[in-house]
C-alpha positions as semicolon CSV with decimal commas, in nm:
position;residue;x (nm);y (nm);z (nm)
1;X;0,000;0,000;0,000
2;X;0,282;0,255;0,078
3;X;0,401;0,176;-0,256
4;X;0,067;0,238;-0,427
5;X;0,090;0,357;-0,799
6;X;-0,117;0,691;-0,691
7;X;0,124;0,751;-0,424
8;X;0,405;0,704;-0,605
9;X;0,245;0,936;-0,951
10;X;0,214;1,163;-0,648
11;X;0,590;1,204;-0,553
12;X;0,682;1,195;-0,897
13;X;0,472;1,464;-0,975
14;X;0,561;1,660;-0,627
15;X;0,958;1,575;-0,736
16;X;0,935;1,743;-1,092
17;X;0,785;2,063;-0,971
18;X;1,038;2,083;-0,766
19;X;1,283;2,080;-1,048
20;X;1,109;2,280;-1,257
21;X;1,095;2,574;-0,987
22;X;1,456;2,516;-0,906
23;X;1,561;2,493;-1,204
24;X;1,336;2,850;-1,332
25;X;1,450;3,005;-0,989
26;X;1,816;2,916;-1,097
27;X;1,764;3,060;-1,410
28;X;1,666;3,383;-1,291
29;X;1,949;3,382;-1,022
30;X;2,204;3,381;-1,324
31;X;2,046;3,685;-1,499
32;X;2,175;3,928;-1,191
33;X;2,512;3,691;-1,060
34;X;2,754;3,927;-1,205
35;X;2,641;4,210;-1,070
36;X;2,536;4,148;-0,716
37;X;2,881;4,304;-0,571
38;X;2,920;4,571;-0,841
39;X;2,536;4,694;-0,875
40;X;2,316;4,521;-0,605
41;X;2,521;4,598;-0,312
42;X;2,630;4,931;-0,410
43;X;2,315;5,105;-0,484
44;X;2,072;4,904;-0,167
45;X;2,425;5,063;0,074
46;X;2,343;5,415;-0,054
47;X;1,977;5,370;0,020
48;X;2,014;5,244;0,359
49;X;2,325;5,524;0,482
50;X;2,171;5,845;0,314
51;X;1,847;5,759;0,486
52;X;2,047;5,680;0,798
53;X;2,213;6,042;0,791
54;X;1,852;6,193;0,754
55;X;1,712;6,038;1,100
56;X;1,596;6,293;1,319
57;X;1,719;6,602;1,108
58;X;1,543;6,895;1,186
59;X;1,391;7,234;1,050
60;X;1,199;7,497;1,080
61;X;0,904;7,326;0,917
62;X;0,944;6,986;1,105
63;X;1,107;6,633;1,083
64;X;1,274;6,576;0,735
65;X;1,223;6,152;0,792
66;X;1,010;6,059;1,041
67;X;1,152;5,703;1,034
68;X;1,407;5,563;1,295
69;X;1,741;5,408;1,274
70;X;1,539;5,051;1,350
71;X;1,263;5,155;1,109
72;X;1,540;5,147;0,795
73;X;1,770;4,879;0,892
74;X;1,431;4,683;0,935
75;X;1,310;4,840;0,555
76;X;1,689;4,735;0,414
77;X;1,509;4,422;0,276
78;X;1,277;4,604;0,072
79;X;1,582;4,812;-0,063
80;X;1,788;4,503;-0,169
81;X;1,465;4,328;-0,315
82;X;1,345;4,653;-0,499
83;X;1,687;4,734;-0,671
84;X;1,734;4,325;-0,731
85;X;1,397;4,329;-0,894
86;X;1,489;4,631;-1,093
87;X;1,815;4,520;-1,244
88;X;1,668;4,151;-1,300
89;X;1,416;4,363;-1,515
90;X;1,715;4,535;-1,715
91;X;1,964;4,224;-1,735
92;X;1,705;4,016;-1,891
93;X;1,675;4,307;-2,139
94;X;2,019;4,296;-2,234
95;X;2,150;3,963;-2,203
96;X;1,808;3,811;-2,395
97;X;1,933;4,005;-2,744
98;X;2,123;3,814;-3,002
99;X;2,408;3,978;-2,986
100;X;2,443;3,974;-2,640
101;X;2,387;3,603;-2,626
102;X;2,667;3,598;-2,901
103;X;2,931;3,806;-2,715
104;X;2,815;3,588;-2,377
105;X;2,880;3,241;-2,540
106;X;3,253;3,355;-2,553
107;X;3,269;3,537;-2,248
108;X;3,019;3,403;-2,001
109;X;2,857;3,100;-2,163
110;X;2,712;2,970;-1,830
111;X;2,464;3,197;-1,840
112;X;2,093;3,120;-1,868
113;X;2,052;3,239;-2,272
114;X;2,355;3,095;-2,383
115;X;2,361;2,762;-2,233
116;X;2,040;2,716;-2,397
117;X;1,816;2,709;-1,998
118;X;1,588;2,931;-2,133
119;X;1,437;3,033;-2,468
120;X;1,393;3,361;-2,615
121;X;1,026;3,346;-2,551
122;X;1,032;3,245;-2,172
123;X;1,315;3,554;-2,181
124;X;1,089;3,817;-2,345
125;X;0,780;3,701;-2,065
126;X;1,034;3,717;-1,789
127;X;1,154;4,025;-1,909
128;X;0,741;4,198;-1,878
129;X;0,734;4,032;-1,531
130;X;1,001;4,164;-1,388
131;X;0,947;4,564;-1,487
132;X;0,573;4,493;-1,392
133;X;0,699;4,350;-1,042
134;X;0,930;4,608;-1,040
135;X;0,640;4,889;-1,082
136;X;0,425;4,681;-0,847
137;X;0,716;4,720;-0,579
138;X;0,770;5,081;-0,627
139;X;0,366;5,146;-0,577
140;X;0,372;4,938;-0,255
141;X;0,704;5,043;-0,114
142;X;0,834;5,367;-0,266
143;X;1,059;5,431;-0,595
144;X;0,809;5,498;-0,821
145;X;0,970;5,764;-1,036
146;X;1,309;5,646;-1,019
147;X;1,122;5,247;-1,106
148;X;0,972;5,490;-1,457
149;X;1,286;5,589;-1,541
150;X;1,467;5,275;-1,559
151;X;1,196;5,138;-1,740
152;X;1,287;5,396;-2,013
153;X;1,655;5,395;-1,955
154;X;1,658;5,011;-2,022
155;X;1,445;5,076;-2,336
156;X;1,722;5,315;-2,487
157;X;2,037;5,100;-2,369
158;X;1,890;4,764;-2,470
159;X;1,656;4,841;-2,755
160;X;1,715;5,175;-2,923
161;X;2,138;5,111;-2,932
162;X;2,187;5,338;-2,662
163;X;2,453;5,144;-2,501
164;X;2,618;5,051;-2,851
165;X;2,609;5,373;-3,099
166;X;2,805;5,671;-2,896
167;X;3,056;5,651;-2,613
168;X;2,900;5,982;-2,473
169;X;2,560;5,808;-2,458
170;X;2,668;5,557;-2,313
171;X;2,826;5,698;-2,047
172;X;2,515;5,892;-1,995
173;X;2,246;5,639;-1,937
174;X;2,505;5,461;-1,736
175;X;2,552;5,757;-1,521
176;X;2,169;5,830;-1,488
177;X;2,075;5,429;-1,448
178;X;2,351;5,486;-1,138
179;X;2,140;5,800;-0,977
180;X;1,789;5,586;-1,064
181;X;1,895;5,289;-0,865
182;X;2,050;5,486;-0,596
183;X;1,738;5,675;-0,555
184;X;1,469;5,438;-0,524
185;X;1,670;5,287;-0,295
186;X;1,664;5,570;-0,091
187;X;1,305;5,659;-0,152
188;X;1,229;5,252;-0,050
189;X;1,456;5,299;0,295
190;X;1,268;5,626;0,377
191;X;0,953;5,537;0,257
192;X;0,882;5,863;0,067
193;X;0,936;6,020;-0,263
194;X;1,279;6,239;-0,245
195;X;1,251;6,417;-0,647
196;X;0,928;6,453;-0,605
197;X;0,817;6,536;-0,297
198;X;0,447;6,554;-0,191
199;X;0,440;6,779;0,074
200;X;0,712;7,082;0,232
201;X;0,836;6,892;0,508
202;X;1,009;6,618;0,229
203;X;1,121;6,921;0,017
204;X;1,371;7,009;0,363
205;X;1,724;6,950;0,303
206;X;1,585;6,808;-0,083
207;X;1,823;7,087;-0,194
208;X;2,159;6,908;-0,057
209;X;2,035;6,588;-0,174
210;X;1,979;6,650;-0,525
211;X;2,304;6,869;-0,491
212;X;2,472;6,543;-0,385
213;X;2,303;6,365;-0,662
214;X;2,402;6,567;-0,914
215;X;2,758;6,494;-0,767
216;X;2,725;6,153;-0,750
217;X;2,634;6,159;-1,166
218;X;2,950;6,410;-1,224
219;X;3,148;6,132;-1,085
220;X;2,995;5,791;-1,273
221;X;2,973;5,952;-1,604
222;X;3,319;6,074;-1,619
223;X;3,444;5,751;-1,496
224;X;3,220;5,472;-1,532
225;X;3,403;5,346;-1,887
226;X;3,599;5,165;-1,619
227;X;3,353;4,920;-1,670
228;X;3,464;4,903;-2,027
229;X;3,837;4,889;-2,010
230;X;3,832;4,472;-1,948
231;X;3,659;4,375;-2,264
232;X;3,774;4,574;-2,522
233;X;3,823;4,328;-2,740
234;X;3,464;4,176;-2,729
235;X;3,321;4,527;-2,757
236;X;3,525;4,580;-3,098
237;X;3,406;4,277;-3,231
238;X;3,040;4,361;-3,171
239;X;3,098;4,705;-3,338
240;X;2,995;4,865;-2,951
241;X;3,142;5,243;-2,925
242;X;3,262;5,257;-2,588
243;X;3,509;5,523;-2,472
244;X;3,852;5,363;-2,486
245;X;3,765;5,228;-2,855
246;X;3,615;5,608;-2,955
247;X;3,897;5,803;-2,770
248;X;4,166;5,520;-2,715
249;X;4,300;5,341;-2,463
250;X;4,544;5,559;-2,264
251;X;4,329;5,887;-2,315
252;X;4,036;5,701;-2,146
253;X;4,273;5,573;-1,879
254;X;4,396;5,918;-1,834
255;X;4,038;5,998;-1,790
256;X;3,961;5,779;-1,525
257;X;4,261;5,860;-1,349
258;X;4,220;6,253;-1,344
259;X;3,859;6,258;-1,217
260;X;3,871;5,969;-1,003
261;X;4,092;6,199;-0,814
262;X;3,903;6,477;-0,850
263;X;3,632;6,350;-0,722
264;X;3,805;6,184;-0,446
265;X;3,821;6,545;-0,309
266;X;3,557;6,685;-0,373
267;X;3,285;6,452;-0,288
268;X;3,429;6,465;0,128
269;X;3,500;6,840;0,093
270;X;3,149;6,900;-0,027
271;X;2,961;6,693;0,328
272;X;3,235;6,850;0,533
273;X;3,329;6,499;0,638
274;X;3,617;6,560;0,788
275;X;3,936;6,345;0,772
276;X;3,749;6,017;0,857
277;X;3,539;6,096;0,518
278;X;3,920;6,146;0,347
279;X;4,069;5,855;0,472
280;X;3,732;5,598;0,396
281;X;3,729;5,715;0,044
282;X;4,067;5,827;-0,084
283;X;4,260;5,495;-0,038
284;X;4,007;5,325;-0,307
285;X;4,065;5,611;-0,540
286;X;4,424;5,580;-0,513
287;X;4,376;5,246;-0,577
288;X;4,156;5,270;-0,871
289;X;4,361;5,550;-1,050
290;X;4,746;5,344;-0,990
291;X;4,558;5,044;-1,142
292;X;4,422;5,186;-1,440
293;X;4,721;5,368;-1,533
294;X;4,950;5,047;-1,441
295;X;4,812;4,717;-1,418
296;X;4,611;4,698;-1,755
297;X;4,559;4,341;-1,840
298;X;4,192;4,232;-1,877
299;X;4,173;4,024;-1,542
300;X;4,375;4,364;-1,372
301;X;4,117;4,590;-1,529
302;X;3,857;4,386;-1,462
303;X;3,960;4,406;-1,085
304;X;4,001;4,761;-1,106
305;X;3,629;4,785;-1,188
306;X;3,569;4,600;-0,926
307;X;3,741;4,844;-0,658
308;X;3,591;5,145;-0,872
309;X;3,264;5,031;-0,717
310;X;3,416;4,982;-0,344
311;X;3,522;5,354;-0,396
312;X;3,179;5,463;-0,538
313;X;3,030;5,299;-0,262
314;X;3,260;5,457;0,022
315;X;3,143;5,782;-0,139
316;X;2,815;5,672;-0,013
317;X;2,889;5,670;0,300
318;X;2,984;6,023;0,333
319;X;2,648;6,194;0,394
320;X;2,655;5,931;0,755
321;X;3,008;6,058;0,819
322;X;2,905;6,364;0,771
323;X;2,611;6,380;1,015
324;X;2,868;6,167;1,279
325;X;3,148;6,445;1,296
């Protein structure tokens, strides 16, 4: 009886959903792997620290966030699951095109379109899910504008070229996808809209934030091409203008280099942070600019990348610092 042919159809049946949603869930965990240290973390830190440096600021009209320091740290969920949901939405966009999934079976063929997991129809469905979760998110938990915007950012990366045609361009929705991210995160961990506020007490110290923002873009668009120093040679052969192919490989170093240092200063001079803001952030742009100008091997640059985003995200923490001195 225990081994009845009903029972057993039963497990058998209870076994290959299993699989199927492991192997689906799998799927989708591939689509955002590569990016959980250099987008994921990043952008959910920024969130969670600028609303941390907001608790309990004060003005003449009242409270600029009403939440508490346990309030975020117990909404940093919802910040990691909104931006994860977000850039699952755009990296399904991108690595679902043909010529992505050509450049990919060189570079990263263990990925799901590639290998052949998924096909370009379950890709394209995926794809509407995740930018209607993504909306659904933003209109329970905050992020709403900054949720729009990547929604039409994606659009002109992945769709319209905008990633491929112009090294300016792309710097530009790279730099702007950057500031999206960073501020629905923020908008998630304070639970209110922070570009467009709905009432005077959210428009208080909105003036140094969007100052900071506008910073914060200064600084990825003139130096996010680290991203494409690693891969130059896979970006040639899909005919993709990025800045060291348009301008050349030592002018865009000498980019990076300059403002990486620029910024490096400016960013802790601008929150006042003192010399604990100098000496969190400055190290990591050190390191960034003396391996771009002198370890430039693909695995090096690729690494440099890497430690571009530590020093992006230190940056982040300077608005804390700031409040803490």
């Amino acid at each position: 009886m225990a081994n009845s042919p009903t029972r057993l159809s039963l497990l058998n049946g209870i076994e290959t959903n299993q699989q199927f949603v492991a192997h689906h869930v799998y799927c989708i965990w591939l689509f955002t792997r590569s990016d959980l240290i250099t987008m994921l973390l990043p952008k959910s830190s920024f969130g969670i620290l600028t609303a941390l440096s907001c608790t309990d600021l004060q003005n003449d009209s009242g409270r600029i966030n009403t939440l508490t320091t346990y309030q975020i740290w117990s909404r940093a969920p919802l910040v990691f699951l909104w931006v994860w949901a977000h850039l699952l939405a755009f990296n399904i966009g991108n690595q679902r095109r043909p010529e992505s999934i050509a450049e990919d079976a060189v570079n990263k063929p263990w990925r799901t379109m590639p290998s052949g997991k998924w096909t370009h129809q379950q890709a394209y469905y995926a794809w509407i899910m995740a930018y209607l979760g993504g909306l659904l998110l933003s209109l329970l938990f905050q992020g709403l504008v900054p949720s729009l915007a990547l929604l039409i950012l994606g659009h002109w990366y992945n769709d319209r070229g905008g990633g491929d045609v112009n090294a300016l361009v792309r710097n530009l929705i790279n730099a702007l996808g950057y500031v999206a991210f960073a501020t629905g995160a923020l908008e998630v961990a304070l639970n209110r809209p922070v570009i467009l506020p709905l009432d005077s007490v959210a428009e208080v110290h909105s003036h140094k934030l969007r100052s900071w923002m506008l910073l914060l873009f200064c600084s990825v668009f003139t130096t996010v091409h680290t991203q494409d120093m690693h891969d130059q040679q896979g970006d040639a052969t899909r005919g993709r203008f990025s800045v060291p192919l348009q301008i050349g490989d030592a002018p865009a170093r000498w980019l990076i280099m300059t403002f990486v240092l620029c910024w490096g200063l400016v960013c802790p001079c601008f929150w006042n942070a003192g010399w604990t803001g100098y000496i969190t952030t400055t190290p990591l742009a050190l390191a960034t600019a003396y391996r771009t100008m002198m370890l430039r091997t693909a695995r090096d640059d690729s690494w440099t990348f890497v430690i571009w985003n530590l020093w992006i995200m230190s940056l982040y923490s300077l608005p804390l610092q700031s409040r803490m001195t």
